[in-house]
C-alpha distance (Angstrom), angle and dihedral (degrees) to the residues before:
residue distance angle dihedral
X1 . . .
X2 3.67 . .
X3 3.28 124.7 .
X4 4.11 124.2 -84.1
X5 4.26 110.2 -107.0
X6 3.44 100.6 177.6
X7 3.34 137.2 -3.8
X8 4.65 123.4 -155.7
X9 3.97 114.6 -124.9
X10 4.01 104.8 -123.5
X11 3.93 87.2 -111.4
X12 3.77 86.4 64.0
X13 3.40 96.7 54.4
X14 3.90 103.4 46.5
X15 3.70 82.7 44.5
X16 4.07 86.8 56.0
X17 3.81 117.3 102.1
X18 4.08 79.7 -125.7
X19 3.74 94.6 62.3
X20 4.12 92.6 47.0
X21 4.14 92.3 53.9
X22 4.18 77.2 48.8
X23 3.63 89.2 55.8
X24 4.10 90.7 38.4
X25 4.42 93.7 58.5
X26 3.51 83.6 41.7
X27 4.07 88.7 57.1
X28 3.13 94.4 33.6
X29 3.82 118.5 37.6
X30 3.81 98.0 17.9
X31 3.54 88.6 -116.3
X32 4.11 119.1 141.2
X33 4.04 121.5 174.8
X34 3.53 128.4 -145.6
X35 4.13 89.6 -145.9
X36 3.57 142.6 -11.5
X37 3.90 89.0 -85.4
X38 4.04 97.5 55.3
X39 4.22 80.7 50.0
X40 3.86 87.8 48.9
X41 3.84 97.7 49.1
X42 3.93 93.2 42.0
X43 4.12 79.1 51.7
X44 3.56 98.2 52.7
X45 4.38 96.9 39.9
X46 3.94 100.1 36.8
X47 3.74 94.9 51.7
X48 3.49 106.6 157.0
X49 3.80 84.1 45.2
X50 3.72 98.8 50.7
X51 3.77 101.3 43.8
X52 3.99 88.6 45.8
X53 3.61 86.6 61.9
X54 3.86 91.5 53.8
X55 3.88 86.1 49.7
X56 3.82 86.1 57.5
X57 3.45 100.9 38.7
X58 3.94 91.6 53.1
X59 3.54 90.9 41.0
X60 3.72 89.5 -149.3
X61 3.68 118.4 -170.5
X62 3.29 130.1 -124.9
X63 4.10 148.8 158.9
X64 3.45 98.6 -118.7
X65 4.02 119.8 26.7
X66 3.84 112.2 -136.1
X67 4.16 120.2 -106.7
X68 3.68 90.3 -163.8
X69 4.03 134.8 28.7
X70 3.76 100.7 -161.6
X71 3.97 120.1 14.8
X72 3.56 101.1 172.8
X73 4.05 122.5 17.1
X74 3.65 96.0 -168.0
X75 3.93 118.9 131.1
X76 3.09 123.0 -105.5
X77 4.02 91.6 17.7
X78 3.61 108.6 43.0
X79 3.59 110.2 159.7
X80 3.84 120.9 -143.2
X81 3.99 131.2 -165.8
X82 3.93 88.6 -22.7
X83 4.14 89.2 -179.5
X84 3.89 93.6 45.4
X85 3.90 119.8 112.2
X86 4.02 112.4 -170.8
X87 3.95 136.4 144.9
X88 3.96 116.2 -130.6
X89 3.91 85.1 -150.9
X90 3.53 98.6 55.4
X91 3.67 90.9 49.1
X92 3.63 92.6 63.2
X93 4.10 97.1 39.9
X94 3.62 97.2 52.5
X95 3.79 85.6 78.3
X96 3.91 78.6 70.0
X97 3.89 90.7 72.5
X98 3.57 110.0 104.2
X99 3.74 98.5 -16.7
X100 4.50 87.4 73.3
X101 4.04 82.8 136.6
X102 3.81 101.6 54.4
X103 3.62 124.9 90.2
X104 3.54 116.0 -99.0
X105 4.00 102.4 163.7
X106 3.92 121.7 25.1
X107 4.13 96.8 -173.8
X108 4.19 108.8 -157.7
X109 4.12 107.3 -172.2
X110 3.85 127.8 167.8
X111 3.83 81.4 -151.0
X112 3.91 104.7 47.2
X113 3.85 100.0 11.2
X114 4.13 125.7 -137.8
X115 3.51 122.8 -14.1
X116 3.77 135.3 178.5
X117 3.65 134.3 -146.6
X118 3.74 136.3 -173.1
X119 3.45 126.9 -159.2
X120 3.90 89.6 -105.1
X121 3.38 93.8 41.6
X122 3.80 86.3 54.8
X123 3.75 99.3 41.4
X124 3.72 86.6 51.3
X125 3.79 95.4 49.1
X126 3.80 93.1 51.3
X127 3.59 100.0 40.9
X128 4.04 81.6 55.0
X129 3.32 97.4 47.3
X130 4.02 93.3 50.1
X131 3.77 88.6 50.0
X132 3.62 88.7 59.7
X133 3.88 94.8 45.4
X134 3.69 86.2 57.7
X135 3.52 96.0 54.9
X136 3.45 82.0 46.4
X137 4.01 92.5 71.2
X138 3.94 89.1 -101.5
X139 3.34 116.3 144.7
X140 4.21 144.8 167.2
X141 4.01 108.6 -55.3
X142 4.10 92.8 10.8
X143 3.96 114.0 128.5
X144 3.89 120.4 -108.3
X145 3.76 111.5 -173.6
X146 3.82 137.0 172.1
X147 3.62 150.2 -177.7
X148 4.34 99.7 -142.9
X149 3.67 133.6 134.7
X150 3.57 125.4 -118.6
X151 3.95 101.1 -79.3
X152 4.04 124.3 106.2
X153 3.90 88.3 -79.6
X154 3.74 79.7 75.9
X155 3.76 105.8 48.0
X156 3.56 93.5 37.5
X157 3.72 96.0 59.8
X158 3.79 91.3 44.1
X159 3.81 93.8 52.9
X160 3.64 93.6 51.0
X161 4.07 93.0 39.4
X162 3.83 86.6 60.8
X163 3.82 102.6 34.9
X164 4.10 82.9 72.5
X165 3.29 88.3 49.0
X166 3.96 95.9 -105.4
X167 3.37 123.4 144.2
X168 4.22 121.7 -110.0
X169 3.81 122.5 -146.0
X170 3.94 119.3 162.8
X171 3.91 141.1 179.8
X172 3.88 124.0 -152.8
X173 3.72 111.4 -112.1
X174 4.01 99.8 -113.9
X175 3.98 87.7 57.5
X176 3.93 108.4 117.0
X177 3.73 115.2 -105.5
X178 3.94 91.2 -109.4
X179 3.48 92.2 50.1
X180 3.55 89.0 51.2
X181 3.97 91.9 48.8
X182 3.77 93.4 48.4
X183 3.63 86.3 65.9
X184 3.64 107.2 38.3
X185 3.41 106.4 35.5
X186 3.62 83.7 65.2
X187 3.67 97.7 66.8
X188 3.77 105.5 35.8
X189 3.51 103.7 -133.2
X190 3.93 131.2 -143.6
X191 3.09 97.4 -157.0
X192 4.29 129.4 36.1
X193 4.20 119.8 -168.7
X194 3.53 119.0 -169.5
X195 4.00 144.2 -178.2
X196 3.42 105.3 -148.1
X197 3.89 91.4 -153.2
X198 3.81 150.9 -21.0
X199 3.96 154.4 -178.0
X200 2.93 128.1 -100.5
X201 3.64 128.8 156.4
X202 4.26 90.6 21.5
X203 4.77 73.1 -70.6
X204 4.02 105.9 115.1
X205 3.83 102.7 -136.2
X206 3.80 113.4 -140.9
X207 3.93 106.0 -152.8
X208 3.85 97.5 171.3
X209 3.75 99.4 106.9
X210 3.79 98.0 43.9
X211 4.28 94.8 46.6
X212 4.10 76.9 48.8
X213 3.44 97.8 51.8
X214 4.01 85.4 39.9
X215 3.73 103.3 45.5
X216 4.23 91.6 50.5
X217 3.69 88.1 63.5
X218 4.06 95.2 48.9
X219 3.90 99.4 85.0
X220 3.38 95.1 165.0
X221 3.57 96.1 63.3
X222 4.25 120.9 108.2
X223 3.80 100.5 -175.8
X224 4.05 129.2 24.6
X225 4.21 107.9 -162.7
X226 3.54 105.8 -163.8
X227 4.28 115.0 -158.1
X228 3.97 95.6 -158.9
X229 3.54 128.3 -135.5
X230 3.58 115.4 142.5
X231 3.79 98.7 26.5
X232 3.66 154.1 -4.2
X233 3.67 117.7 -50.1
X234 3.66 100.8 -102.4
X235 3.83 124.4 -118.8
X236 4.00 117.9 -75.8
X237 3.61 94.2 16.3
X238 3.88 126.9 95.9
X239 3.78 135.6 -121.6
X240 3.52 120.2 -115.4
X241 3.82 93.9 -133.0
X242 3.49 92.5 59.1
X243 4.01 95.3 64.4
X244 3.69 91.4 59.5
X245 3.43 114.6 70.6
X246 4.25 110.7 61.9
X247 4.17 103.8 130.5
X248 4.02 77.4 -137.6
X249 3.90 125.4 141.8
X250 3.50 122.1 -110.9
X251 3.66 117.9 -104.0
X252 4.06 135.2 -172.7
X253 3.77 121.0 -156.0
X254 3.87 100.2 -141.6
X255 4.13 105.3 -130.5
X256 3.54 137.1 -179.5
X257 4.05 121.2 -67.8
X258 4.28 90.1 -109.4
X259 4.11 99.2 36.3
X260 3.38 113.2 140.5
X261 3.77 112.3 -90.8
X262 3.79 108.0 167.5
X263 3.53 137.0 2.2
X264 3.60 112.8 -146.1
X265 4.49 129.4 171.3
X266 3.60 137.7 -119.6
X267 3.40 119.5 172.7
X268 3.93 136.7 -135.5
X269 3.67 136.7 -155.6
X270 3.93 94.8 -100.1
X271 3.81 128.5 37.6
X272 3.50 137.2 -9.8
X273 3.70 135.5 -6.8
X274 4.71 112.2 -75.1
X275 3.92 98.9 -112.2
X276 3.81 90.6 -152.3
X277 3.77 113.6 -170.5
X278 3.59 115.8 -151.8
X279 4.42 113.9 -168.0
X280 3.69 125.7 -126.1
X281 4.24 97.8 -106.2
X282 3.76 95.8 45.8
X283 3.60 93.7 55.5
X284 3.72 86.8 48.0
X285 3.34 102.6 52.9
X286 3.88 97.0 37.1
X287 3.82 97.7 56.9
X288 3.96 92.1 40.9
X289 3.92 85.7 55.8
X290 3.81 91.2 47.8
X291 3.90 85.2 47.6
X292 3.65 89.0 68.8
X293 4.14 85.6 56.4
X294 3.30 93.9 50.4
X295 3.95 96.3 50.3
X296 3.83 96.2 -129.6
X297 3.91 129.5 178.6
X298 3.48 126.8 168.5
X299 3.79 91.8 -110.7
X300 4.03 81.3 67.6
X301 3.49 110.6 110.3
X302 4.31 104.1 -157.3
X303 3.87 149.7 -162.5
X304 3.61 140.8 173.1
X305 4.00 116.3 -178.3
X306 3.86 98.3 -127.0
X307 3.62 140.1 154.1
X308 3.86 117.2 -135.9
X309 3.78 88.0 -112.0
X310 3.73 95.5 54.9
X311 4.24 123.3 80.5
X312 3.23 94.5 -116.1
X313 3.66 95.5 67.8
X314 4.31 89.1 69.2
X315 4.41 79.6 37.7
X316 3.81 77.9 74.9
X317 3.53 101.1 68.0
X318 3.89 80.9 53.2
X319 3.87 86.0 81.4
X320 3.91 91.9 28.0
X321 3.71 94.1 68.2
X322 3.88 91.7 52.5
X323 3.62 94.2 70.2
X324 4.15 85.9 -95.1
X325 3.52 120.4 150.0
X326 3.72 103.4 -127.8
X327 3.90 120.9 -151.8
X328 3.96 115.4 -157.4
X329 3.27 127.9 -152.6
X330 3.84 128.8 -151.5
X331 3.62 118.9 170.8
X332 3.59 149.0 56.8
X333 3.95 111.5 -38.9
X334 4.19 87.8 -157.8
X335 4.19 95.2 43.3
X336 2.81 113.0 145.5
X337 4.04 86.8 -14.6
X338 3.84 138.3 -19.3
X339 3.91 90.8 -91.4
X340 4.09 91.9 69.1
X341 4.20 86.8 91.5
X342 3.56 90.3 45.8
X343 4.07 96.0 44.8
X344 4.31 82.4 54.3
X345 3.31 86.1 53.3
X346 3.64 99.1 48.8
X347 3.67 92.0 47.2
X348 3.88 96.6 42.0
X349 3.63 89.4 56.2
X350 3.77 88.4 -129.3
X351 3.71 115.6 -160.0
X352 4.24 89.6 -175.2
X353 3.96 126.7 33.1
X354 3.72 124.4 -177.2
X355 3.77 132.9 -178.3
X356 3.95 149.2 168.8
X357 3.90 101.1 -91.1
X358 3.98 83.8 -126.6
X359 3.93 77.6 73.7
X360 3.59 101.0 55.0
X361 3.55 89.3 42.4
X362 3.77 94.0 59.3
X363 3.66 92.5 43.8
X364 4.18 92.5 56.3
X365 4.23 80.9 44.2
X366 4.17 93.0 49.3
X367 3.96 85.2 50.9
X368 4.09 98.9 -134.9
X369 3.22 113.1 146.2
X370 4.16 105.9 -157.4
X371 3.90 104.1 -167.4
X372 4.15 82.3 71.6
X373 4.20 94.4 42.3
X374 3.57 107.4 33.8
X375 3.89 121.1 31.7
X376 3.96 106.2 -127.5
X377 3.47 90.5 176.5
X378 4.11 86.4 140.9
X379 3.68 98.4 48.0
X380 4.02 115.7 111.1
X381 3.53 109.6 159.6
X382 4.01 132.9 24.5
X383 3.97 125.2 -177.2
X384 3.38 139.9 -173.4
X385 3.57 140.9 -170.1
X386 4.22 146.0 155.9
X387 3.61 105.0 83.5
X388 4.21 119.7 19.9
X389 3.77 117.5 -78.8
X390 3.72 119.3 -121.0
X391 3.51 119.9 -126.9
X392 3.17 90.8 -131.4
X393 3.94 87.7 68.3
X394 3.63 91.4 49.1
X395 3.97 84.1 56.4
X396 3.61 85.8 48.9
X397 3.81 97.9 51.0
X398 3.52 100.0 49.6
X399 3.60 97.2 44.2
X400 3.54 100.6 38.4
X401 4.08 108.0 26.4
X402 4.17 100.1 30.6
X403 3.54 138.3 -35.5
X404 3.70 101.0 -151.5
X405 3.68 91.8 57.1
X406 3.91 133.7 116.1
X407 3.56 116.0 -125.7
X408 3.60 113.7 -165.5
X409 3.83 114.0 165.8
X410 3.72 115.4 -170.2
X411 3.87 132.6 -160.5
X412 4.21 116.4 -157.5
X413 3.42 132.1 128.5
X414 3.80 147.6 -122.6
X415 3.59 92.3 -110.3
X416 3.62 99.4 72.6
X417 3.68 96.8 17.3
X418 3.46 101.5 -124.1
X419 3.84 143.9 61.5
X420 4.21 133.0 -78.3
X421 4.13 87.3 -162.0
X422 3.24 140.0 42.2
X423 4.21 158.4 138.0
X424 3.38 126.1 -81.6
X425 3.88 122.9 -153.4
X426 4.12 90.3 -129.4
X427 3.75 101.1 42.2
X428 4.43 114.9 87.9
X429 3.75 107.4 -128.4
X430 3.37 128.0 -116.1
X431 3.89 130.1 -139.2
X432 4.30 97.9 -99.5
X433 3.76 103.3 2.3
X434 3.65 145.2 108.0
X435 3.44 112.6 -125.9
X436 3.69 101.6 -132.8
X437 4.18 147.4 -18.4
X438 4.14 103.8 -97.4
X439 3.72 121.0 -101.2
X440 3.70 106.0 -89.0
X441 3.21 105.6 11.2
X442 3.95 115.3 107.0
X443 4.24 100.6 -136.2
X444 3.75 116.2 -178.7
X445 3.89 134.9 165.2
X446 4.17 98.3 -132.9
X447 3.95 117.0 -173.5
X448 3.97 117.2 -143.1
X449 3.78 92.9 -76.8
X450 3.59 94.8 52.3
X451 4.03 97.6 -103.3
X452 3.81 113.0 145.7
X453 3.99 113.5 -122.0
X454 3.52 130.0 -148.9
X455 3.78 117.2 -154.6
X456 4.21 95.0 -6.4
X457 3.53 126.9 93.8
X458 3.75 124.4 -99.0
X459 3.73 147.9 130.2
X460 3.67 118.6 -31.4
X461 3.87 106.1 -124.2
X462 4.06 145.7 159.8
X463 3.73 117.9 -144.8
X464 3.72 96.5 -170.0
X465 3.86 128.6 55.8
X466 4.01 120.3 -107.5
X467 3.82 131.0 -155.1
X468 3.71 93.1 -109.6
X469 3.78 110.8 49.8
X470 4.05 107.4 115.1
X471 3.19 122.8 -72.3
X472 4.18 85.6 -144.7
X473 2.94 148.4 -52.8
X474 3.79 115.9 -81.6
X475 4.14 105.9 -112.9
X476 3.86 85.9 15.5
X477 3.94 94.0 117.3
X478 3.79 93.5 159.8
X479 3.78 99.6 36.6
X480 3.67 98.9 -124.2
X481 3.74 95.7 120.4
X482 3.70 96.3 57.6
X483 3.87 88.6 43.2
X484 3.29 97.2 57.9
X485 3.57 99.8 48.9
X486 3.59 99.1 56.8
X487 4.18 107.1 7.7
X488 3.48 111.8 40.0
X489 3.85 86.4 82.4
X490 4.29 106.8 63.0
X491 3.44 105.7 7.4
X492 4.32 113.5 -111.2
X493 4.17 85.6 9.4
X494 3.89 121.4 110.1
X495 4.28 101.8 -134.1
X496 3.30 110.2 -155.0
X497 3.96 109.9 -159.5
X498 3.72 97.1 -118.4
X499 3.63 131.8 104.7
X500 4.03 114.0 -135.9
X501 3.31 143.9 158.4
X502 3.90 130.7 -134.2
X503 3.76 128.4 -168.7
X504 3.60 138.3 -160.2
X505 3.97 98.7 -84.4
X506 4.00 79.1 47.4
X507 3.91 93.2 -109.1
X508 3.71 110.9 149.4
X509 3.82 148.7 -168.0
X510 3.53 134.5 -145.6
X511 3.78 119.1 -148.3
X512 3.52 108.1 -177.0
X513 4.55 142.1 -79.3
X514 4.62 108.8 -25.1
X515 3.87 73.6 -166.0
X516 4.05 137.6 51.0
X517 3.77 93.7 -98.2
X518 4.05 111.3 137.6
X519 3.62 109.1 -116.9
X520 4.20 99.2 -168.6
X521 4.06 103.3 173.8
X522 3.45 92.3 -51.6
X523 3.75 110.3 -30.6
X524 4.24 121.2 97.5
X525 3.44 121.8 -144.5
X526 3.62 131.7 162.3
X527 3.23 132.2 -119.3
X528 4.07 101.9 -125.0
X529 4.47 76.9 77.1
X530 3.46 89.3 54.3
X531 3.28 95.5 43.2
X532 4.24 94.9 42.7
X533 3.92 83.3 56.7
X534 4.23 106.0 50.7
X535 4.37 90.2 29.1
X536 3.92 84.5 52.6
X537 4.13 82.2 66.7
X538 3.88 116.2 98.7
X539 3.86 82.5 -146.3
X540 3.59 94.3 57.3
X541 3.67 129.6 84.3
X542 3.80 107.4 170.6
X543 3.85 136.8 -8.5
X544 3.82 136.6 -174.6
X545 3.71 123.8 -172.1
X546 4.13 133.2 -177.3
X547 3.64 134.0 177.7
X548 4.20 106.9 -127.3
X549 3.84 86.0 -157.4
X550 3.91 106.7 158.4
X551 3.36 133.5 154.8
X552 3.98 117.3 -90.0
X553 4.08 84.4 12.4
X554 3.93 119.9 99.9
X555 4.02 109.0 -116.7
X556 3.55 105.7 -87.8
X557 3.83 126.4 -176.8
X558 3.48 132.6 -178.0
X559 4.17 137.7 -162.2
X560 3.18 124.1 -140.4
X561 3.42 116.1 -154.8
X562 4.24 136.0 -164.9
X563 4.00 102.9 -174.9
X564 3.98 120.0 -153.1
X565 3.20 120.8 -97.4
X566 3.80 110.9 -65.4
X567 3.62 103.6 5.3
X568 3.37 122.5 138.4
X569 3.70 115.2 -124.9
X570 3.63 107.3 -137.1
X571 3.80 143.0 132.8
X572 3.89 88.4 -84.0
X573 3.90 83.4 56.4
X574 3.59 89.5 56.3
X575 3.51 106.0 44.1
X576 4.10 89.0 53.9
X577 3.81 83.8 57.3
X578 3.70 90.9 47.7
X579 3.74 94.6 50.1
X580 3.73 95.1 51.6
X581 3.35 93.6 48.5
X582 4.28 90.2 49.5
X583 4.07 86.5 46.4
X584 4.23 101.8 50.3
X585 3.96 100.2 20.9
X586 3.93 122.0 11.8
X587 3.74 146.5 -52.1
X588 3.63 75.1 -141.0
X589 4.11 94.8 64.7
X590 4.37 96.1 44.4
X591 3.66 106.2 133.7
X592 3.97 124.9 -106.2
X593 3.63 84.7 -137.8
X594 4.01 140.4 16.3
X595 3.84 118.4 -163.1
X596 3.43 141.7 -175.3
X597 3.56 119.9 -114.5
X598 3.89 138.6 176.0
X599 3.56 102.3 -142.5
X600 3.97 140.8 -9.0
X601 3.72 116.0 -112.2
X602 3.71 104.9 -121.8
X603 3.89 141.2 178.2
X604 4.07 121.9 -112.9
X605 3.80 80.2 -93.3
X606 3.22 105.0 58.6
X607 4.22 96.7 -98.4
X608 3.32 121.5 144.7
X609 3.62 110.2 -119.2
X610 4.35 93.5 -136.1
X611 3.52 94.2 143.0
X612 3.87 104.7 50.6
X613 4.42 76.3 37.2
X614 3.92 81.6 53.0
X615 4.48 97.1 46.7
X616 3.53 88.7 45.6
X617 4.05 97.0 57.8
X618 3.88 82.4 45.0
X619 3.95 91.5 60.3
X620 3.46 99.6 -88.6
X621 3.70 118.2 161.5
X622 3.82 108.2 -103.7
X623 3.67 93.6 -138.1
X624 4.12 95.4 56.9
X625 3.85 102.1 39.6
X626 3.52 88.0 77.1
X627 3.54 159.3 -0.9
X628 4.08 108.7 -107.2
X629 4.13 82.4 -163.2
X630 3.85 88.8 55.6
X631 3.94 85.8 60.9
X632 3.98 131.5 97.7
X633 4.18 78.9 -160.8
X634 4.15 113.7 31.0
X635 4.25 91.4 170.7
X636 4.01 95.3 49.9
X637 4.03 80.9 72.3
X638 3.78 87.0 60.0
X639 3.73 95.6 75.3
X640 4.02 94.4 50.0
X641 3.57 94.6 50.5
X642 4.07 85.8 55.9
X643 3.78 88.1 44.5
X644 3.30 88.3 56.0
X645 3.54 94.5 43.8
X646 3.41 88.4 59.1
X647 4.08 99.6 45.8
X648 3.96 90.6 52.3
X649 4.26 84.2 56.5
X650 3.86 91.3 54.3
């Protein structure tokens, strides 16, 4: 077992918002638990029962009070609070009533600088901006979509997209323009906000060409609203600025339990971008749950390091519709050295700080050691998540950040907008584990035949349904898209695509992608993007790429190459891959490594074979990561197992 990092006082816990919804099933359903794993199986069996007491607890508001949690518990298909009618948005601004003075957003951008929100300022900027949406044409179930950073541009325009009942989707500004396409064009948006530019790095970003080339290729698009930063705002399109300043009240459009509220993308091996479309109650109830795992109050002041791309940027809103005031933060994490996020949160007074575990990993690398630059003398809780933390980080934190601090890593996904694993503020932590599987949500390790493990690693799966898996996929008519990606595997069980680990107390760890998913610090991809940007070469033939993301193993990916016919493969060569890969995906997805190879190993039907590619660069024995008879090209895995070879020598 590993070894004990920090252990809670008892006051902390009954003092935790976990302990009070103890004390509240107790009250009210007679129910008492001998630990937190007798709480989490009653969670995961009596689900109508457990999630009902969440809906209490939270005392969420809504237009039309539900008959029935859980109608059907079929997966995929569950059906949840069918007779409900609710508004995400005016879940989260009712924390505006009677607290209009208190901070609810504090906005820190290397492009705009600090800015400071309260709730009424907030409430009155949303309700504004929705009232010009509306006279925009935009209406319950149209598309809003934008290309923003994370500052209160962001939020606002969400909160008012979704108080009409329109649905949100939005891409972070460094995203390549076909990137951005491949997810928009999908969804035909109404509506289309853009930031023509920003800094990042101290390097202003001109964006104007790319939203240009992207906006002439939207034609289902009314109204562009430019938020200027480089330039002018350009004819026929409106400035930001303008939309905020209607003396107008704020209004919520009550909607069904499962309308669409967001739509958010997780990519496969082949074709475009998932569109998954997560509904207005699921959300809600989801991140109020997690709440309770994250200890929030609203006299928490909190931050997670996110891009707008990432997850974690709508995980926000998680502490947002507590009543916390959130802090965002939109620059460079190592400008002009890795103590900047550490100064914000010194001066911020943050009570909770959450990163990408790449993060943490660079800050133990860098060698600063914050508890003796930066006083964090407010700072209670930190988390991480988006690739598996060392625990050699965890080492780092608590000797070199704070030693009275709660670490409580978690590991979820975008597809159900949430997390599987998690802290809890009454459990010690351990050097390299999560603390816990979350309240309602049925986590189990499951070998290939669908036998739970205890204590091995397998695949990542959730035998019971929960209120935020996707509704669909957009353009998925027939469902088959959405089963496929998560149950074609174990028939009626969500799979997840990572491997973990759970033992007896229900501690877990997460070692990395079962599937071909690009894990890059934090933000998935998959590979068909890649693959869309270095096929689209004349000078390329063929390409396979995979993500050798593991835990206690730096992120590693490779590029495999099949040059055209007579041309020469040299640095040159490589950089022109490099730069179309920066220009239609991300700087943030450019290989660590591009090599040369003869042929890729494919199936009879054409696949590529990334993930047995991927298990053998992980150590896999050659002769079990796949079936040479299964493959149109059995020698083409010849080279990889020599390339592997030769990486397990370095």
């Amino acid at each position: 077992m590993n070894p004990v990092l920090w252990t809670p006082t008892l006051e902390r816990y009954e003092a935790s918002t976990m302990a009070a919804f103890e004390r509240h099933v107790a009250d009210t359903c007679d129910l008492t638990f001998e630990d937190y794993n007798a709480m989490w199986r009653w969670s995961v069996t009596d689900l109508e029962g457990f999630w009902a007491a969440i809906w209490d607890f939270f005392e969420f508001r809504s237009g039309t009070p539900y008959s029935r949690i859980l109608a059907d518990r079929t997966m995929p298909g569950a059906k949840w609070c069918p007779d409900a009618t609710l508004n995400y948005a005016e879940n989260i601004l009712r924390h505006a009533e009677g607290r209009e003075e208190h901070p609810a957003i504090v906005s820190f951008s290397e492009t705009s600088g600090r800015k400071e929100l309260s709730w009424g300022e907030l409430r009155a900027q949303v309700a504004s901006v929705a009232a010009n949406l509306r006279r925009m044409g935009v209406e319950k179930d149209d598309r809003v979509v934008a290309v923003l950073p994370n500052t209160e541009a962001a939020l606002i325009a969400f909160l008012a997209t979704v108080s009409i009942g329109a649905t949100w989707s939005l891409c972070a500004p460094d995203m390549g323009h076909v990137a951005i396409l491949d997810r928009f064009k999908q969804v035909a948006p109404k509506v289309f906000i853009a930031q023509d530019g920003y800094v990042h790095a101290g390097k202003t970003i001109d964006r104007r060409d790319v939203l240009a080339e992207i906006t002439a290729q939207l034609p289902s698009v009314a109204q562009f609203v430019t938020l200027p930063v480089a330039g002018d705002v350009p004819d026929g399109h409106i400035a930001w600025d303008s939309l905020l300043h209607d003396d107008v009240p704020f209004e919520a459009t009550q909607v069904p339990f499962d309308q669409p509220l967001w739509i958010v993308y997780s990519s496969g091996t082949t074709g475009t971008p998932k569109p998954i479309v997560h509904g207005h109650g699921g959300v809600m109830l989801e991140s109020a749950k997690q709440s309770l795992h994250h200890d929030l109050t609203k006299q928490d002041r909190f931050c997670w390091l996110t891009s707008s791309g990432w997850i974690m940027w709508n995980a926000q809103w998680t502490a947002l519709a507590q009543g916390v005031t959130v802090c965002m933060y939109d620059g460079a994490p190592n400008h002009p050295d890795m103590l900047a996020l550490w100064r914000f949160a010194a001066d911020e007074k943050l009570t909770y700080l959450g990163a990408g575990a790449a993060f943490f990993s660079g800050c133990l690398k860098a060698g600063i050691t914050p508890r003796e630059q930066v006083d964090l003398s407010a700072l209670r809780s930190i988390g991480s998540t988006g690739s598996p933390l060392s625990s050699d980080a965890y080492d780092w934190i608590y000797n070199d950040v704070k030693a009275d601090v709660w670490l409580a890593p978690i590991s979820g996904g975008t597809d159900f907008a949430g997390a599987f694993v998690l802290g809890h503020p009454g459990m010690p932590v351990r050097a390299g584990e999560m603390q816990c599987r979350a309240l309602g949500n049925a986590v189990r390790a499951y070998d290939p035949e669908g036998n739970e493990l205890v204590g091995e690693v397998g695949e990542l799966v959730c035998t019971e349904p929960l209120p935020s898996m996707p509704l669909y996929f957009w353009g998925d008519d027939d469902g088959t898209r959405l089963f496929d990606s998560y149950f074609d595997t174990y028939p009626g069980v969500w799979r997840h695509g990572d491997w973990i680990s759970i033992d007896e107390s229900g501690a877990s760890v997460i070692y990395g992608r079962s599937d071909a998913t690009i894990n890059r610090k934090g933000l998935r991809l998959g590979s068909a993007e890649i693959y869309q940007a270095v096929e689209g070469l004349d000078e390329v033939l063929d390409s396979l790429v995979v993500d050798l993301e593991f835990l206690g193993k730096d992120s590693f990916m490779p590029l495999f190459v099949v040059p055209a016919e007579g041309v020469v493969f040299d640095q040159a060569f490589k950089d022109k891959i490099n730069d179309a890969i920066r220009k239609t995906v991300s700087a943030r997805f450019v290989p660590n490594e591009i090599v040369q190879v003869a042929e890729v190993p494919r199936t009879l039907s054409g696949k590529k074979l990334e993930v047995p590619v991927k298990k053998l660069l992980l150590g896999g024995d050659p002769a079990r990561v796949v079936n040479r008879d299964s493959m149109a090209n059995p020698t083409s895995f010849d080279f990889f197992i020599a390339y592997a070879d030769a990486r397990a020598t370095m």
